[in-house]
RODO-2510 file (C-alpha; in nm, 4 decimals, decimal comma):
residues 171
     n   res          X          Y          Z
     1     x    14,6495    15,1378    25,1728
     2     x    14,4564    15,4351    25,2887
     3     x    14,5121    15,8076    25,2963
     4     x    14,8427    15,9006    25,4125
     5     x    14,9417    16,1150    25,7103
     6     x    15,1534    16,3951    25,5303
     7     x    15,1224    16,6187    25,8738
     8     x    15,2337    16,2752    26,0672
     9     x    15,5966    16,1798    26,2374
    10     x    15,8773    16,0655    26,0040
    11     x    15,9500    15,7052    26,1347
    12     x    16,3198    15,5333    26,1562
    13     x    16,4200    15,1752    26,1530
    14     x    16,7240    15,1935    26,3472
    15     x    16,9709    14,8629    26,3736
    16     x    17,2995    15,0377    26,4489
    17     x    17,4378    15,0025    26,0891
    18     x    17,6314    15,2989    25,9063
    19     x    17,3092    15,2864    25,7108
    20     x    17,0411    15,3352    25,9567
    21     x    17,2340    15,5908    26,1024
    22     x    17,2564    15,7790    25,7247
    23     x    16,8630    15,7277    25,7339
    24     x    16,8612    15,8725    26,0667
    25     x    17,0467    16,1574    26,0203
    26     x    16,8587    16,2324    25,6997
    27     x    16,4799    16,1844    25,8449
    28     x    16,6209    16,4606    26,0998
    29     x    16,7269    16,6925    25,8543
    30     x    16,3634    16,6067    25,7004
    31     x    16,1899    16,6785    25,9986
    32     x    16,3659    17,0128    26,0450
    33     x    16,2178    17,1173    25,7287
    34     x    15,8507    16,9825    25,7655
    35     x    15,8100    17,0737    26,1495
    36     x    15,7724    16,6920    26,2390
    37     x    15,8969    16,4895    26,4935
    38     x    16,1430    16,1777    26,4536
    39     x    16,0457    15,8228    26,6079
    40     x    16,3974    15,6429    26,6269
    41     x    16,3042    15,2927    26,6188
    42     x    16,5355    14,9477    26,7049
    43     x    16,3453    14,6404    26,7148
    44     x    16,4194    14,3245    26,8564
    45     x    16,3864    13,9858    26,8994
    46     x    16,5007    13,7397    27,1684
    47     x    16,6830    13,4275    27,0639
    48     x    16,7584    13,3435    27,4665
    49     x    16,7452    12,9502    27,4288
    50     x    16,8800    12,8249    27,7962
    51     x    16,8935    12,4686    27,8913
    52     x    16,9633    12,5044    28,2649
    53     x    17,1712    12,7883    28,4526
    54     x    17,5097    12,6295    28,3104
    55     x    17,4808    12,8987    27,9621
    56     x    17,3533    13,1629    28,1830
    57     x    17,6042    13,1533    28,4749
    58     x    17,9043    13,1267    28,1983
    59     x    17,7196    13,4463    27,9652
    60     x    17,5232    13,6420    28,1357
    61     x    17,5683    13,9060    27,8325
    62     x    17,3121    13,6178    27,6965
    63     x    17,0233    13,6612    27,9127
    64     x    16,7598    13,8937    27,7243
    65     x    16,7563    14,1875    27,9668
    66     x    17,1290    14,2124    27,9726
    67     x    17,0609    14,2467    27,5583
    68     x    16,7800    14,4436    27,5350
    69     x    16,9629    14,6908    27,8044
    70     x    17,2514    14,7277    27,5767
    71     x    17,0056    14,7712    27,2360
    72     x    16,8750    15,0210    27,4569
    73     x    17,2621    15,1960    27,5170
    74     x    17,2856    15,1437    27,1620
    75     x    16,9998    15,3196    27,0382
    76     x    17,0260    15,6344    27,2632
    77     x    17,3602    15,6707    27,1543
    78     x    17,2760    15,6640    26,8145
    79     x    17,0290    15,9507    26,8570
    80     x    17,2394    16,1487    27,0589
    81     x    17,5315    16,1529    26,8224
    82     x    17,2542    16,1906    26,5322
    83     x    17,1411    16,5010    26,6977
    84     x    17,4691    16,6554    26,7369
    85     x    17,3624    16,8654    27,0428
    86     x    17,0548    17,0653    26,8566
    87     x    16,7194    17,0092    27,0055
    88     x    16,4658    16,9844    26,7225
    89     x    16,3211    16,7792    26,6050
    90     x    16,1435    16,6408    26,8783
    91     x    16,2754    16,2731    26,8742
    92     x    16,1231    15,9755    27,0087
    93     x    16,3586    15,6554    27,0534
    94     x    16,1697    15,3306    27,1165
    95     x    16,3335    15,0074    27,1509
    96     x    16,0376    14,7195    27,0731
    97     x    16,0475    14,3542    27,0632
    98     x    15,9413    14,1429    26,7671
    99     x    15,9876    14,1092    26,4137
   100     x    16,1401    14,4099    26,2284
   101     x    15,9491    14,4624    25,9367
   102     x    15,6036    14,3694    26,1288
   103     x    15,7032    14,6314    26,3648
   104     x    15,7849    14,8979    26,1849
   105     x    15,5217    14,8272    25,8833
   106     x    15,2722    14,8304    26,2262
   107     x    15,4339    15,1533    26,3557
   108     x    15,3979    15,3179    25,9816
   109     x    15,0322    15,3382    26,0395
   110     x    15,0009    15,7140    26,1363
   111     x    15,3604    15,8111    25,9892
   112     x    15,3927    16,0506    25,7146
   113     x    15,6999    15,8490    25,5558
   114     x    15,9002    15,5433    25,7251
   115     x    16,2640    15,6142    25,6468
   116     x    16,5507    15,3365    25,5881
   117     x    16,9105    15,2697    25,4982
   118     x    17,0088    15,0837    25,2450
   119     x    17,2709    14,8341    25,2984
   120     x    17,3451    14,7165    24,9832
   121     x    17,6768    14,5902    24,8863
   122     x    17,7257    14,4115    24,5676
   123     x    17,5380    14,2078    24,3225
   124     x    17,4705    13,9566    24,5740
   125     x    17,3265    14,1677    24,8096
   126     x    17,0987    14,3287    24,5860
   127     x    16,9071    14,0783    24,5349
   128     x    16,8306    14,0179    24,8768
   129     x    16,8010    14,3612    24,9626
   130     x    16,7821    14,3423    25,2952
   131     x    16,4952    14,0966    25,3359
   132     x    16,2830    14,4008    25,6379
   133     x    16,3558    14,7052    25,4086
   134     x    16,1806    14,4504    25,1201
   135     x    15,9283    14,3758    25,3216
   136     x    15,8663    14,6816    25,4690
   137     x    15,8142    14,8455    25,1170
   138     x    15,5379    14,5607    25,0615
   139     x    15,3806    14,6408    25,4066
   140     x    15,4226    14,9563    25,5152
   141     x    15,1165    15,2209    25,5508
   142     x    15,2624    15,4986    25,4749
   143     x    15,5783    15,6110    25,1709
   144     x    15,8591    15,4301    25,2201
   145     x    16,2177    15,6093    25,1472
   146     x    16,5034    15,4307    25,1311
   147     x    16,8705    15,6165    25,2042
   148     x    17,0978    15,4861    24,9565
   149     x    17,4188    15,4132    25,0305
   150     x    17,7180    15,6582    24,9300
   151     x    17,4428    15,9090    24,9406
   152     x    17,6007    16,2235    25,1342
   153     x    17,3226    16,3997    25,3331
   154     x    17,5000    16,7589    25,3232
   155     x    17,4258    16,7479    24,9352
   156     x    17,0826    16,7843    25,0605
   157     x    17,1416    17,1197    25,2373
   158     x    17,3306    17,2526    24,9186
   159     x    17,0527    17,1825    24,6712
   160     x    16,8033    17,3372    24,9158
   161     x    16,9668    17,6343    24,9817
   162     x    17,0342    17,6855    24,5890
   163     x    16,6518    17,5900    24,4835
   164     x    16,4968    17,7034    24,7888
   165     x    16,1431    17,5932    24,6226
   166     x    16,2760    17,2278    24,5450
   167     x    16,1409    17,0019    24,7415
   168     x    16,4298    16,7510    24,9048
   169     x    16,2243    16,4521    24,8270
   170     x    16,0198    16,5045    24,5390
   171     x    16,2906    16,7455    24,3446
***
């Protein structure tokens, strides 16, 4: 695995769920506290298959720069709302193409931690644990932390400000 980047950015996988925005919001408190900056990223992939102009002229919402523009809206958004109006962290949203875990496993080279939601709900859906954050935690370069669900990121504020020496990730 190598050494790991603890001076490095926190990285974000970001897909517009309730739970990437939790990881988001927490990675920014993170930041805050380590003096890092934030990369904020969506990744995606193109599933365009168009046989002739008849799909396209019906949808256009279907051709992959009309989709990748509005991942784009999305993600922006997302950060904006995320950062509530206060300017640090520094914040970097990138919206890439390809496969989500390869992407951000790729992008986790020179991170200090690669943050994600988890969007577990049930039994079920444990075991397939949503299939990136799985194999992001197999292929990432740097500690992976996944947000769990229910988790309420003020509780993180109270605990720090009543141990200020406790560290919010390690205790």
């Amino acid at each position: 695995m190598g050494t790991v980047n603890y001076d490095g950015p926190l990285v974000v996988g970001i897909d517009g769920s309730q739970a990437s925005i939790r990881a988001l919001r927490w990675a920014l408190r993170e930041a805050r506290v380590r003096a890092a900056s934030v990369y904020a990223i969506m990744v995606w992939q193109s599933h365009a298959v168009l046989a002739g102009p008849g799909p396209l002229t019906m949808h256009p919402e279907l051709a992959p720069h009309h989709a990748r523009e509005q991942r784009w809206r999305d993600l922006t958004s997302i950060v904006r709302t995320c950062l509530g109006g206060e300017s640090a962290p520094e914040v970097h949203a990138e919206l890439l193409e390809g496969h989500p875990a390869e992407v951000l496993a790729d992008r986790s080279m020179k991170a200090a931690m690669l943050v994600l939601g988890d969007q577990r709900h049930g039994r079920v859906a444990d075991v397939v644990l949503g299939s990136t954050a799985l194999r992001c935690i197999h292929k990432a370069r740097c500690p992976v932390l996944i947000v769990p669900t229910g988790m309420d990121i003020g509780d993180i504020d109270e605990e720090a400000a009543e141990n200020p020496g406790l560290d919010p990730v390690l205790g």
